[in-house]
Backbone as a chain_set.jsonl record, in Angstrom:
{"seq": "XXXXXXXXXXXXXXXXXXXXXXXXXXXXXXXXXXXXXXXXXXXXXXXXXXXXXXXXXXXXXXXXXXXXXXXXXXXXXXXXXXXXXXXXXXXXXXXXXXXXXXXXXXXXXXXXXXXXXXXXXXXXXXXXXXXXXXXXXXXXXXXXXXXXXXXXXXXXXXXXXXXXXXXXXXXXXXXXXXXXXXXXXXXXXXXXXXXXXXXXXXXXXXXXXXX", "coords": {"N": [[10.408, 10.812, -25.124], [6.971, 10.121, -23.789], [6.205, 8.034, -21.489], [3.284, 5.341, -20.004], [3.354, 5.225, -17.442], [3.974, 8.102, -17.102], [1.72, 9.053, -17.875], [-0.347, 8.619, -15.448], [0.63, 10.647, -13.657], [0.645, 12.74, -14.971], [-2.142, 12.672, -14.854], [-2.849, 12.676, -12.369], [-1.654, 15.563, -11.82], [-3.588, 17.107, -12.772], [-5.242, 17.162, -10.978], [-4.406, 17.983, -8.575], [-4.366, 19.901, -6.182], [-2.618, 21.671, -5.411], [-1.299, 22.673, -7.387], [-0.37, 25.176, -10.15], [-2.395, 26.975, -12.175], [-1.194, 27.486, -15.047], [1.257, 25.057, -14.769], [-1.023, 22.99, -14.763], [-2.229, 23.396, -17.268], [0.039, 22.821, -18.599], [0.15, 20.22, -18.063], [-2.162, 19.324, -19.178], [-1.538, 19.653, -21.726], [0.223, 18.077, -22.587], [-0.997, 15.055, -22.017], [-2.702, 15.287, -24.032], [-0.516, 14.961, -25.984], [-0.345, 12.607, -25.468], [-2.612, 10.713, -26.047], [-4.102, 8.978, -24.679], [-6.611, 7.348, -23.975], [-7.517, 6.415, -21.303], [-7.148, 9.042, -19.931], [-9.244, 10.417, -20.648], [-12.038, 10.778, -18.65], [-11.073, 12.284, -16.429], [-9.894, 14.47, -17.812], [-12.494, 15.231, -18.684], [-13.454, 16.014, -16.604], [-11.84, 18.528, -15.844], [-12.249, 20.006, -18.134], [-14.968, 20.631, -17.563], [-15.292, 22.234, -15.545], [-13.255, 23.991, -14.856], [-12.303, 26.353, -13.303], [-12.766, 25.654, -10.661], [-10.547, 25.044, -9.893], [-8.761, 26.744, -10.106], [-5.976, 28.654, -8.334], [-5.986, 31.134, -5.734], [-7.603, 33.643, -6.588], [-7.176, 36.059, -8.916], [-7.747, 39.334, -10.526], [-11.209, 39.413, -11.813], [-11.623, 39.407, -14.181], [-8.849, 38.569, -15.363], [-8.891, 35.657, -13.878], [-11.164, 34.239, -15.054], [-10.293, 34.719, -17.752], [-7.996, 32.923, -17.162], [-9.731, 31.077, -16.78], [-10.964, 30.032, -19.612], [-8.991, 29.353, -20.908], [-7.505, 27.124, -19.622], [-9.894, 25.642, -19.978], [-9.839, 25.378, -22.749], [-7.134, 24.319, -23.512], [-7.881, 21.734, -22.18], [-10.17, 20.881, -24.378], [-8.621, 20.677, -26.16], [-7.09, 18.733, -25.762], [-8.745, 16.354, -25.529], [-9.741, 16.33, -28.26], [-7.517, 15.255, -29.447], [-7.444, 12.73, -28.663], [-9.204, 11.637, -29.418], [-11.881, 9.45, -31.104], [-11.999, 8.07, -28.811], [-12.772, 9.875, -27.058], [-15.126, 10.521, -27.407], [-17.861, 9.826, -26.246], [-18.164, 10.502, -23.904], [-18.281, 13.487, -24.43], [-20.399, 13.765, -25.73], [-22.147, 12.95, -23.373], [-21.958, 15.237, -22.097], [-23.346, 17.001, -23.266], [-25.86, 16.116, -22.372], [-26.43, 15.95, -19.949], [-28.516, 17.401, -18.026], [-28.68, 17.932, -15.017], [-26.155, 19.206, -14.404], [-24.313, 20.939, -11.909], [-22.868, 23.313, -11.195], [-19.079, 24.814, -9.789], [-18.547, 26.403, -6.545], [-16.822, 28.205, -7.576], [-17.138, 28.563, -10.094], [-19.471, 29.922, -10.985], [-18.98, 32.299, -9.203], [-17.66, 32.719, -11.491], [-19.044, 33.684, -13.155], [-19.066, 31.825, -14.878], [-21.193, 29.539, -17.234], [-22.946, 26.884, -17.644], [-24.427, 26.394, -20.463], [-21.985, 27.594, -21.783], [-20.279, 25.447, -21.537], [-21.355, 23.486, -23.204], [-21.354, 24.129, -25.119], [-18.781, 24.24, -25.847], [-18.393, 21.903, -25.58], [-19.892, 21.377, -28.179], [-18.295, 22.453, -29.915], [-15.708, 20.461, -29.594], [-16.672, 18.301, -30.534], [-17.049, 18.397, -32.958], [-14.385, 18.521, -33.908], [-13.402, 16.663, -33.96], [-12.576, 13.968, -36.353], [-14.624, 12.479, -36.78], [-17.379, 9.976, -37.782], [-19.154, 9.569, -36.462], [-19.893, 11.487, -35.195], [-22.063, 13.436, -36.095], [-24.685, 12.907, -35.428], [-25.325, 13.721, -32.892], [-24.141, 16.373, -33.495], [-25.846, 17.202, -34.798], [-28.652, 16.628, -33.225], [-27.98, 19.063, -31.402], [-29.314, 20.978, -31.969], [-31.525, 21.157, -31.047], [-31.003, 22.786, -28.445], [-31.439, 25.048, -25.748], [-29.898, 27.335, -25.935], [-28.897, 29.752, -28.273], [-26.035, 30.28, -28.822], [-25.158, 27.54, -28.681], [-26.406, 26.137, -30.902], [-25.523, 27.408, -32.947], [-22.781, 27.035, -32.847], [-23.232, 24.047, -33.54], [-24.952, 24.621, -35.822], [-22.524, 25.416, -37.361], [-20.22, 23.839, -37.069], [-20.978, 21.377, -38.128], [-21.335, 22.302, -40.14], [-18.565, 22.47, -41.506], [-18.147, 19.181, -41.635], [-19.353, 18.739, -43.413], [-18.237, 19.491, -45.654], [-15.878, 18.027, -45.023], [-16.451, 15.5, -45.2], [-17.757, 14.588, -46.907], [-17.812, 12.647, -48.686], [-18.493, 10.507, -47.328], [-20.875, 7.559, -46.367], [-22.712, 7.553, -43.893], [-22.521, 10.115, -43.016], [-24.29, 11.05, -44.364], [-26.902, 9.328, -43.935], [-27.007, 9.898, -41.614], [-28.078, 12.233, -41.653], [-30.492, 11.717, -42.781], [-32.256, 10.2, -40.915], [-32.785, 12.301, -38.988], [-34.384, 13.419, -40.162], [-36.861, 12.779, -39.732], [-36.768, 13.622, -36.882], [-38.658, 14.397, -33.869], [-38.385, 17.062, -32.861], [-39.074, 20.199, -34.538], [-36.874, 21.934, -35.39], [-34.82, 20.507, -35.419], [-35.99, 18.39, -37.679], [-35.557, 20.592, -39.948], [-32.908, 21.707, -40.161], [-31.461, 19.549, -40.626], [-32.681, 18.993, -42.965], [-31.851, 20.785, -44.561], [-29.333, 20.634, -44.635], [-28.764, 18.351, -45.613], [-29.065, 18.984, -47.596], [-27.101, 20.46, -48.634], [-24.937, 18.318, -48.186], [-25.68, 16.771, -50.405], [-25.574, 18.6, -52.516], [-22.38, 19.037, -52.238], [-21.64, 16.484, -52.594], [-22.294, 15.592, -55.39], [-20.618, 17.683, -56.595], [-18.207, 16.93, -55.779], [-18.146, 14.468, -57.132], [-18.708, 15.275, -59.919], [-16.222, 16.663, -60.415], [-14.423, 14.561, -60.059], [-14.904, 12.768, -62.334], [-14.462, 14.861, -64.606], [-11.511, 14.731, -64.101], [-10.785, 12.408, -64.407], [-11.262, 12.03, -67.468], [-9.347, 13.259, -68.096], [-7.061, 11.894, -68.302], [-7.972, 10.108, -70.139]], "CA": [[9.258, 9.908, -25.299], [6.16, 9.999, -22.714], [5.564, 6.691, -21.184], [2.243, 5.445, -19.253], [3.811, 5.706, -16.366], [3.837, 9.401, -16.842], [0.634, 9.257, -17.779], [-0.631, 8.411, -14.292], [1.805, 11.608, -12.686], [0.057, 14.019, -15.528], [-3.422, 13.132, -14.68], [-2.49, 13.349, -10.933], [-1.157, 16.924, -11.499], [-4.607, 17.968, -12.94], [-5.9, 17.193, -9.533], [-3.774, 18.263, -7.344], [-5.122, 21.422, -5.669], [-1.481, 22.954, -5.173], [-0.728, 22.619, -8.851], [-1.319, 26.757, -10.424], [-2.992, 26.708, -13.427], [-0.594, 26.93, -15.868], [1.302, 23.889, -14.545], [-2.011, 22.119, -15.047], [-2.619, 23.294, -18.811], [0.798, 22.461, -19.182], [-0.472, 18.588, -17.875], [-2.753, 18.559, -19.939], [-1.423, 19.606, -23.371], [0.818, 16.571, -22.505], [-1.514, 14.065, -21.793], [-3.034, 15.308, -25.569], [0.07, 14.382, -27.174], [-0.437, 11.086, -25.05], [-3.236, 10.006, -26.52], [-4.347, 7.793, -23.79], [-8.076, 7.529, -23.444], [-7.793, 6.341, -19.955], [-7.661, 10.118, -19.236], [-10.922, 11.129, -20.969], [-12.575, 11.084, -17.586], [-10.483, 13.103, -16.089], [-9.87, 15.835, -18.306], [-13.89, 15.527, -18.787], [-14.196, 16.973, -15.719], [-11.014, 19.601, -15.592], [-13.19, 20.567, -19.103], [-16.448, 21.023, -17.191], [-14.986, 23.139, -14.513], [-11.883, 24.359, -14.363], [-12.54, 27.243, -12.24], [-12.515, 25.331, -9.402], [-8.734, 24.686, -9.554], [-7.748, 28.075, -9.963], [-5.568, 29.142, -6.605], [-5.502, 32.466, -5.574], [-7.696, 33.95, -7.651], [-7.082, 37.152, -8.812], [-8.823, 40.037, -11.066], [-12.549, 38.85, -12.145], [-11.141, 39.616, -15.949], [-7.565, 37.608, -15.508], [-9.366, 34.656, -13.389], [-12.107, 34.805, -16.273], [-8.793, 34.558, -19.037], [-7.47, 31.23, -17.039], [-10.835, 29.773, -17.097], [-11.307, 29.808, -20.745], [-7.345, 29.291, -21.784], [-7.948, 25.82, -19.243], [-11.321, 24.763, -20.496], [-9.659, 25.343, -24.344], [-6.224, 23.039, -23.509], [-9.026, 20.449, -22.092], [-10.562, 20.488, -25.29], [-7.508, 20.369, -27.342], [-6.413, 17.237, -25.052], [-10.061, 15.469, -25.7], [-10.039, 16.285, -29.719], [-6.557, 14.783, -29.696], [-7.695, 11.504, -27.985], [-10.075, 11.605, -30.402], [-12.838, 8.689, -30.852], [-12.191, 7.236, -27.323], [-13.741, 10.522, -26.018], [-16.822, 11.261, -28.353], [-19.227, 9.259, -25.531], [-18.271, 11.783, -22.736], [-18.275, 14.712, -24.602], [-22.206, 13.851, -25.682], [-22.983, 13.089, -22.086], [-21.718, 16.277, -21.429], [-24.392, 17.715, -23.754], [-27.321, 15.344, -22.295], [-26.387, 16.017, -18.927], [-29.326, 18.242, -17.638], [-28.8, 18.07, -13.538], [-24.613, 19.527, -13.641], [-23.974, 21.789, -11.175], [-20.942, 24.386, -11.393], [-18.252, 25.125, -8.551], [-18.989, 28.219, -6.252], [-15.527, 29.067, -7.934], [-17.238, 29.147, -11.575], [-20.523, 30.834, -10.866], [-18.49, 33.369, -9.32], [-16.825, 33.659, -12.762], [-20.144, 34.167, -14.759], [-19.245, 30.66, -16.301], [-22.062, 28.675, -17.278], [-23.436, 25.269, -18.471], [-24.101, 26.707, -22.056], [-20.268, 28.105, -22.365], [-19.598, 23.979, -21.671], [-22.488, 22.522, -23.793], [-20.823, 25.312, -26.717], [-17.277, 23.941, -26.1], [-17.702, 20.269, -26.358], [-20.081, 20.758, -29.579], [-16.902, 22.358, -31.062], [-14.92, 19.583, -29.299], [-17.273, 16.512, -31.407], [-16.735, 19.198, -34.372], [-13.268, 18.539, -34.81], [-13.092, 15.114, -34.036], [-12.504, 13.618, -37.482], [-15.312, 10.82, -36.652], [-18.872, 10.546, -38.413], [-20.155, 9.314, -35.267], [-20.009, 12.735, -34.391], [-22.906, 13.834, -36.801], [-25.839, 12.913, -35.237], [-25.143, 14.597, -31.591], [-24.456, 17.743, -33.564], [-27.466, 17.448, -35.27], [-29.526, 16.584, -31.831], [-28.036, 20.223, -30.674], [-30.154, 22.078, -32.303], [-32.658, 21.124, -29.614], [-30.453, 23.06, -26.995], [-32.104, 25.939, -25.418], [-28.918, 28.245, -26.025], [-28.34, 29.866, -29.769], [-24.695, 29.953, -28.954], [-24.603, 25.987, -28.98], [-27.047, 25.797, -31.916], [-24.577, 28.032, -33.824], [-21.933, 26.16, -32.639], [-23.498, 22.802, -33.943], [-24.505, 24.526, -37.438], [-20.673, 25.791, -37.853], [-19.346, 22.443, -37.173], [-21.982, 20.2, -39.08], [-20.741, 23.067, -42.09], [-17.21, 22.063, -42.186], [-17.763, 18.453, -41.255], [-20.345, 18.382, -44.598], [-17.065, 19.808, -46.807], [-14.817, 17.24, -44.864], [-17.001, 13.87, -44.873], [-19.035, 14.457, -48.817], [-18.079, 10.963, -49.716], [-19.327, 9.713, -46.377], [-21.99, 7.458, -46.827], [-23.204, 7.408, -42.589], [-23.127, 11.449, -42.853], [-26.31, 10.735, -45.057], [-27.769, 8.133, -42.933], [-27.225, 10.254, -39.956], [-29.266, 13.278, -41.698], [-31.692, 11.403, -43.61], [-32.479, 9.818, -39.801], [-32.764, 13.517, -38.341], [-35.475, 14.306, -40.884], [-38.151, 11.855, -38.726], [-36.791, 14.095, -35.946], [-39.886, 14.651, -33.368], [-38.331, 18.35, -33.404], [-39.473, 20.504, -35.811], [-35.649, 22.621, -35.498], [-33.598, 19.487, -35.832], [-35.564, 18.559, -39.412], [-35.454, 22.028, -40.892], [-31.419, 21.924, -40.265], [-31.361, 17.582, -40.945], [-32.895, 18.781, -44.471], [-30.901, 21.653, -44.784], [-27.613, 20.174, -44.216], [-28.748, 17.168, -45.88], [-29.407, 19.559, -49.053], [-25.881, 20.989, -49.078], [-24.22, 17.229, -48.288], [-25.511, 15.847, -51.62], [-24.934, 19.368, -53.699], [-21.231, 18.517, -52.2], [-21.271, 15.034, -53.276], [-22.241, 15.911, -57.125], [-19.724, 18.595, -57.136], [-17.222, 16.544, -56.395], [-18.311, 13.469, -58.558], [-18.288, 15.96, -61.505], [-15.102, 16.56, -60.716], [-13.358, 13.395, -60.19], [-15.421, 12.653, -63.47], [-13.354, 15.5, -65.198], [-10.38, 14.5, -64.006], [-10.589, 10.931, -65.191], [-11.595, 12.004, -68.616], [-8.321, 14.299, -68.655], [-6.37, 11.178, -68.727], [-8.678, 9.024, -70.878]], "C": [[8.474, 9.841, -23.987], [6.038, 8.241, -22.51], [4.065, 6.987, -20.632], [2.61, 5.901, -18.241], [3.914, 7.294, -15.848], [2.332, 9.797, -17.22], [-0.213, 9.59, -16.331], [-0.26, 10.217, -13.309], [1.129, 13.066, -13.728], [-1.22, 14.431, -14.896], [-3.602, 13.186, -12.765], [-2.162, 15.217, -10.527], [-2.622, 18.074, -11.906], [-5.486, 17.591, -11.755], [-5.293, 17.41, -8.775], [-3.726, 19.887, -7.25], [-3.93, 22.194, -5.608], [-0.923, 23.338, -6.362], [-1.4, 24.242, -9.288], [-1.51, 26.627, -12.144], [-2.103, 26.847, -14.711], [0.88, 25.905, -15.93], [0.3, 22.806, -14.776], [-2.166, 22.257, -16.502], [-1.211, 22.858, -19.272], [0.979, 20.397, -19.464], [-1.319, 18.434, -18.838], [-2.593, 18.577, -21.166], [-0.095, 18.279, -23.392], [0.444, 15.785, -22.45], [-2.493, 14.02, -23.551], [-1.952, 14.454, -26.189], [0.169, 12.593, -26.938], [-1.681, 10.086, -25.838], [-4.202, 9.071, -25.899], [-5.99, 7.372, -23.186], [-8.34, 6.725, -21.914], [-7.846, 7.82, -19.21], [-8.763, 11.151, -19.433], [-11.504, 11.268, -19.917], [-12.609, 12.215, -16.667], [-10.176, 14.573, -16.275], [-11.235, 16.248, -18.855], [-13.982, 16.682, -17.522], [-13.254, 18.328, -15.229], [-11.783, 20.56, -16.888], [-14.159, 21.086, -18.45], [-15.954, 22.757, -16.153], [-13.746, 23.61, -14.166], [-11.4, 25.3, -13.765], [-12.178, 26.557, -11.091], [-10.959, 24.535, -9.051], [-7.763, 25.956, -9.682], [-7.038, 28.821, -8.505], [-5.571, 30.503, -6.762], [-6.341, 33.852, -6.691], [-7.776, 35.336, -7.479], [-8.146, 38.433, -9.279], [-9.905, 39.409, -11.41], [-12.088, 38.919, -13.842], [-9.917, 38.281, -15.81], [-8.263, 35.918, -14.74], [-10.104, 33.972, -14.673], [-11.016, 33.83, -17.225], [-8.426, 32.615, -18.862], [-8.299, 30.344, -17.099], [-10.65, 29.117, -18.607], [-9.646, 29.104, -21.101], [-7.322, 27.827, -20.927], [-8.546, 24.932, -19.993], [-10.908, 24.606, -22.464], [-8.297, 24.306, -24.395], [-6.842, 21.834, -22.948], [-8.915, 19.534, -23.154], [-9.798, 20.293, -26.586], [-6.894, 19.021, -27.468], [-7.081, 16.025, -25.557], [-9.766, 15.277, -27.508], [-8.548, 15.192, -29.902], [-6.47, 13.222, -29.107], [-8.498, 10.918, -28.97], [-11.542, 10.301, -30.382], [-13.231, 8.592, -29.502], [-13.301, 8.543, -26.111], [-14.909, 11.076, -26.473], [-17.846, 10.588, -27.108], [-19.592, 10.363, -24.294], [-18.511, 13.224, -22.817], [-19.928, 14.8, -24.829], [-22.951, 13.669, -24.187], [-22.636, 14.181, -21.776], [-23.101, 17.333, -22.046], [-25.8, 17.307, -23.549], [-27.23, 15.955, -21.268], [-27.041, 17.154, -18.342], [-29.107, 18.856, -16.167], [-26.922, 18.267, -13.7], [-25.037, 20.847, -13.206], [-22.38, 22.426, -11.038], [-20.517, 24.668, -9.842], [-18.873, 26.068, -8.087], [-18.228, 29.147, -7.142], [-15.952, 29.5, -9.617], [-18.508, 29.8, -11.496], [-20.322, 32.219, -10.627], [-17.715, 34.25, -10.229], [-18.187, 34.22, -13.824], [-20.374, 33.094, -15.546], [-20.489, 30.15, -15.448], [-22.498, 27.533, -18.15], [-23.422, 25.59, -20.106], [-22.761, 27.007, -22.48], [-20.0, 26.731, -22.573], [-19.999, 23.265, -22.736], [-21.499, 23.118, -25.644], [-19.573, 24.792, -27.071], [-17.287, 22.191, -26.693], [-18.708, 20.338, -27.963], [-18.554, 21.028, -30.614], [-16.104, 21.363, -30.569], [-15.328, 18.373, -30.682], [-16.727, 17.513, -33.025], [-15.743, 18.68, -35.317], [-12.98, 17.381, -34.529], [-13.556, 14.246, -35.71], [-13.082, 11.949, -37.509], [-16.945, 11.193, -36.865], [-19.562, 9.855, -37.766], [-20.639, 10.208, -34.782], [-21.784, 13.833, -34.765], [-24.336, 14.181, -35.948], [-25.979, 13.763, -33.634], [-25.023, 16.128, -31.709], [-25.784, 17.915, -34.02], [-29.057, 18.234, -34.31], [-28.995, 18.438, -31.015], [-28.822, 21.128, -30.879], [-31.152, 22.13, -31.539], [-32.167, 22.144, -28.657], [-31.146, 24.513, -26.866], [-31.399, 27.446, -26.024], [-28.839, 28.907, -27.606], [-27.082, 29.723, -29.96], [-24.482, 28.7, -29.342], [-25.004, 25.685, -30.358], [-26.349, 26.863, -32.865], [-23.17, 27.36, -34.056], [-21.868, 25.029, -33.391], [-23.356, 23.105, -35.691], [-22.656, 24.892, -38.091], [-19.877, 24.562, -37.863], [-20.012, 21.216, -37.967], [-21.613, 20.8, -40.56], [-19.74, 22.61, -42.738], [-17.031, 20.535, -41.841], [-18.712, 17.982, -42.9], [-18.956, 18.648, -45.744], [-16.074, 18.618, -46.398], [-14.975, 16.027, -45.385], [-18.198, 13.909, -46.231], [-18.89, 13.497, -48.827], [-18.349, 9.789, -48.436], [-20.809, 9.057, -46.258], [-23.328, 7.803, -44.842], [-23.301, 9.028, -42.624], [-24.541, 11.453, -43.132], [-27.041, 10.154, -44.241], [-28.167, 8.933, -41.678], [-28.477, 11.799, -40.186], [-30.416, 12.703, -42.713], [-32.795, 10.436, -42.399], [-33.042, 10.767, -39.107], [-34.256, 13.884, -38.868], [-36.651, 13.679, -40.329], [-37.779, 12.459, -37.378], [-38.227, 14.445, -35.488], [-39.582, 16.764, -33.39], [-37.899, 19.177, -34.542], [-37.734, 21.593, -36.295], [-34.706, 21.756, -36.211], [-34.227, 18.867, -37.485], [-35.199, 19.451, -40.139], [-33.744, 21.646, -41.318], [-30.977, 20.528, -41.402], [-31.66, 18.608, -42.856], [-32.358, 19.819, -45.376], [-29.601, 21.423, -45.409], [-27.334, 19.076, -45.357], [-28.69, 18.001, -47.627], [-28.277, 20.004, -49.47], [-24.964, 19.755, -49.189], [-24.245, 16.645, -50.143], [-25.088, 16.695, -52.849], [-23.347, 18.87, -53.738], [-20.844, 17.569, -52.99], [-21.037, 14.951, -54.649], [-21.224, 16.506, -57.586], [-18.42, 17.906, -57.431], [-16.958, 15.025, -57.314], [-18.159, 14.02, -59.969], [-16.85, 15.826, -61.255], [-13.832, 15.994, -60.516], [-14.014, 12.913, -61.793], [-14.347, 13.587, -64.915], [-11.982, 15.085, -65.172], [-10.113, 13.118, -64.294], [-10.749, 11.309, -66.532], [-10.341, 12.976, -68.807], [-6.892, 12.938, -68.642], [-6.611, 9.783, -69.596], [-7.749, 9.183, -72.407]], "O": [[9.138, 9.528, -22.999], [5.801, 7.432, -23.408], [3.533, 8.097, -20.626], [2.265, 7.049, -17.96], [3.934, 7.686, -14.682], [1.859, 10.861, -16.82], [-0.675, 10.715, -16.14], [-0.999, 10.69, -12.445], [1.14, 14.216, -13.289], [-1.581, 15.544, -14.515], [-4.505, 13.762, -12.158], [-2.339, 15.867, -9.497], [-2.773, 19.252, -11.582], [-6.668, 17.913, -11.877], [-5.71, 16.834, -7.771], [-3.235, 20.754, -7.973], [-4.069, 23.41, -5.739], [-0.115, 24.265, -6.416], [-2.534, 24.589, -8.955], [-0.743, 26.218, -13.015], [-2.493, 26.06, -15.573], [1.565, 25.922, -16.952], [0.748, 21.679, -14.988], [-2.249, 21.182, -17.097], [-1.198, 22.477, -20.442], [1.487, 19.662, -20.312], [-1.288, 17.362, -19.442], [-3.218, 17.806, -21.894], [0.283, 17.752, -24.438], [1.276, 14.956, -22.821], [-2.848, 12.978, -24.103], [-2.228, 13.428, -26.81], [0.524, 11.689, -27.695], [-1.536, 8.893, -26.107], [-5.027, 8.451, -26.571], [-6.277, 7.157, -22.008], [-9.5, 6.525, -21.556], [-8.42, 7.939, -18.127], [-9.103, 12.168, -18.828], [-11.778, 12.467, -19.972], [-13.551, 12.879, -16.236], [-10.159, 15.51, -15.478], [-11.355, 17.338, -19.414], [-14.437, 17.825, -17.536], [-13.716, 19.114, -14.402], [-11.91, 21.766, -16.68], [-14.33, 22.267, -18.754], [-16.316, 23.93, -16.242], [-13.333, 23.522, -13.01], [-10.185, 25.343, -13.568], [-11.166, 26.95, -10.51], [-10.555, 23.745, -8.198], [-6.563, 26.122, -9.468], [-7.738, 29.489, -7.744], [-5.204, 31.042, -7.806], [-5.76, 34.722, -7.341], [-8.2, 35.909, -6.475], [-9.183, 38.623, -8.644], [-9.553, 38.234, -11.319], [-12.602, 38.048, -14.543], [-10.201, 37.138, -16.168], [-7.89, 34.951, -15.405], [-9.461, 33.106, -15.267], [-10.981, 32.605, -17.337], [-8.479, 31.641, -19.613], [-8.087, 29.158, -17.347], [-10.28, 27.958, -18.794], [-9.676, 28.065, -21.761], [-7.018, 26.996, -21.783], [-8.143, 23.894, -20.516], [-11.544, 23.912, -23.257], [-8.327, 23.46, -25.289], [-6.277, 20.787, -23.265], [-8.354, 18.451, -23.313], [-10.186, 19.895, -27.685], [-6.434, 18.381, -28.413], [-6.522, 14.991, -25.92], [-9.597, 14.149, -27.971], [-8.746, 14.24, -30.657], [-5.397, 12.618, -29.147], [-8.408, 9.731, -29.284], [-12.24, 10.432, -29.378], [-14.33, 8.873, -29.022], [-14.028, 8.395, -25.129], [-15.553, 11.983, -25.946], [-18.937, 11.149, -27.214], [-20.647, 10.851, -23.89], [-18.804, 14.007, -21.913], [-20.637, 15.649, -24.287], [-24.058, 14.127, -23.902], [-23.159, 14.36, -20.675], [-23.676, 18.2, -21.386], [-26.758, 17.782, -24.159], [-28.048, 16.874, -21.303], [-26.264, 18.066, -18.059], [-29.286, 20.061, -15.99], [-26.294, 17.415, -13.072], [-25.785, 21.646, -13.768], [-21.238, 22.008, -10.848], [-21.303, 24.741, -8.898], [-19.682, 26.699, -8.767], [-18.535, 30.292, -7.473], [-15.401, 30.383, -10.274], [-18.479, 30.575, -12.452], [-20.882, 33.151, -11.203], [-17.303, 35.409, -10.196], [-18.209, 34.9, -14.85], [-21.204, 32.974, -16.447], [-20.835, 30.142, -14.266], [-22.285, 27.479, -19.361], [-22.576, 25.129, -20.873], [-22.424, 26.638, -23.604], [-19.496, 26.474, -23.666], [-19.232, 22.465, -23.273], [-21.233, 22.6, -26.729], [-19.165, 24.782, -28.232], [-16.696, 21.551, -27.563], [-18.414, 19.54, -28.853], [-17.987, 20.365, -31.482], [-15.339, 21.204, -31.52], [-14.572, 17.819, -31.48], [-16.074, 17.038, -33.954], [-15.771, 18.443, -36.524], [-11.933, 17.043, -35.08], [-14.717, 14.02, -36.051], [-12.604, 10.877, -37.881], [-17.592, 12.144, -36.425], [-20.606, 9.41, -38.243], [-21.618, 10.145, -34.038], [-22.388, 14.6, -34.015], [-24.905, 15.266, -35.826], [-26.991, 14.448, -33.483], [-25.386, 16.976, -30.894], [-26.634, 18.702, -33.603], [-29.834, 19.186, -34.377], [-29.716, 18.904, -30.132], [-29.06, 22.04, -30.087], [-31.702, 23.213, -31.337], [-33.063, 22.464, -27.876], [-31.392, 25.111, -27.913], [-32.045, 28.407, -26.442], [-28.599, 27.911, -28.289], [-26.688, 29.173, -30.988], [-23.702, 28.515, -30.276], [-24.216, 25.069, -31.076], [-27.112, 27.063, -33.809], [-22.593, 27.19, -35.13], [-20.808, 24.745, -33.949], [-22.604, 22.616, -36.534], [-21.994, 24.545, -39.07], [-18.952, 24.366, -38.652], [-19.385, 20.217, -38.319], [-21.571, 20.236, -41.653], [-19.664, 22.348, -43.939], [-15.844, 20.25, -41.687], [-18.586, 16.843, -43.35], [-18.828, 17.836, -46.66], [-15.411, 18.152, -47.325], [-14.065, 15.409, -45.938], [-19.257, 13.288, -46.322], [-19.957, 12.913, -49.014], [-18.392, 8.566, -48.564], [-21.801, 9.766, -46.09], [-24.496, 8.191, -44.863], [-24.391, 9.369, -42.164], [-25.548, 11.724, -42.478], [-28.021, 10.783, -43.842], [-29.152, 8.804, -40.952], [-29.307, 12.258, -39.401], [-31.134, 13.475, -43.348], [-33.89, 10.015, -42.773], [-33.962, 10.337, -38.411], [-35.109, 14.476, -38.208], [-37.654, 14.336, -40.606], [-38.41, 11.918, -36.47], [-39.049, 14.76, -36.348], [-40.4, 17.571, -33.831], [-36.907, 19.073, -35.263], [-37.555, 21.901, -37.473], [-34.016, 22.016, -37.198], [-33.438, 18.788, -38.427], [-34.455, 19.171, -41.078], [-33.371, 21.373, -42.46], [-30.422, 20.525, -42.501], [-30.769, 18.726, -43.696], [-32.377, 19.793, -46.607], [-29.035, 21.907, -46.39], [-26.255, 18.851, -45.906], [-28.263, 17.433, -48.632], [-28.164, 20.058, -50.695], [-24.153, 19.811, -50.113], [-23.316, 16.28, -50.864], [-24.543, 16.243, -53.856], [-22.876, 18.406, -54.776], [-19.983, 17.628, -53.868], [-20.033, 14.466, -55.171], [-20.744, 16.214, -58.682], [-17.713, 17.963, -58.437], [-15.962, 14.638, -57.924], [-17.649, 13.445, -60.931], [-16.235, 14.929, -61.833], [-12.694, 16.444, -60.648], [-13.036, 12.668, -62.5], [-13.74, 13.064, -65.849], [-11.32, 15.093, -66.21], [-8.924, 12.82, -64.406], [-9.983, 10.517, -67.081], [-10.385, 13.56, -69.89], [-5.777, 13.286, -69.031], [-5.884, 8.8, -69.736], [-8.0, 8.447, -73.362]]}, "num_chains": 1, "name": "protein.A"}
């Protein structure tokens, strides 16, 4: 059983510069099963950059490898915290003025790879708060993110049909000032309610099979 107390000694080990990176992803797929949204902060920013904790770094390919295999036990940590970190993961997608390590520029990473990770982060967070932030991505300069957003607004429309705030959140979108975010808003919004019917028929069927 994890206590808090080890809480504290996990999110210490994802800062501590002598720690080698998979000692740190091993911190943090522990502090996932913790749950503890006091370390959303924290693993916000081992998410943003996790280049700059890599020691020793080696090939430009294998360095590269530990970035991503980091920045993906982050986001496994965050989805598994779940609600408590949906506010940080959208400032991560507002946040216009971040600046990357020397240590991740020199990997090639960049702001869009981050902006791409937390939309799939809000993706799988099983919260229909999440809606309207994917929505708002379609603004993002990148197609990766705005692929990102429609792929996760796809399977969050099959998850959340009998959600009535999914609706709200794309029938809100469609007074979007950009002309990207209605197209999708009335898009999305056009496959939510085919959903909805489909499966009203067929809870409809299935009540009339025990009438």
């Amino acid at each position: 059983m994890i206590s808090t107390y080890d809480l504290g000694q996990l999110i210490q080990a994802l800062k501590d510069e002598s720690m080698d990176s998979e000692g740190r992803r091993n911190a943090t797929e522990a502090i996932g099963k913790i749950k503890d949204p006091k370390a959303v902060d924290t693993l916000i920013q081992y998410f943003k950059d996790p280049a700059q904790y890599i020691p020793n770094p080696r090939s430009l390919v294998q360095t590269f490898d530990e970035l991503l295999r980091s920045r993906s036990a982050a986001e496994e940590a965050l989805v598994k915290i779940g609600e408590p970190a949906i506010p940080s993961l959208i400032q991560v997608l507002e946040d216009d003025d971040y600046r990357l390590s020397d240590a991740a520029r020199a990997l090639n990473d960049n702001v869009s790879f981050i902006r791409r990770s937390a939309v799939r982060a809000l993706g799988r967070i099983n919260d229909a708060q999440v809606i309207g932030p994917l929505i708002q991505a379609f603004r993002d300069n990148d197609s990766g993110v705005q692929s990102e957003a429609e792929d996760q607004l796809r399977k969050n429309i099959f998850d959340k049909s009998r959600d009535s705030s999914l609706e709200d959140s794309l029938i809100q979108a469609l007074k979007d000032d950009d002309s990207d975010v209605r197209m999708k808003a009335e898009e999305f919004l056009g496959r939510f309610l085919a959903q909805s019917t489909l499966q009203k028929e067929q809870s409809q069927k299935i009540q009339l099979q025990f009438w």
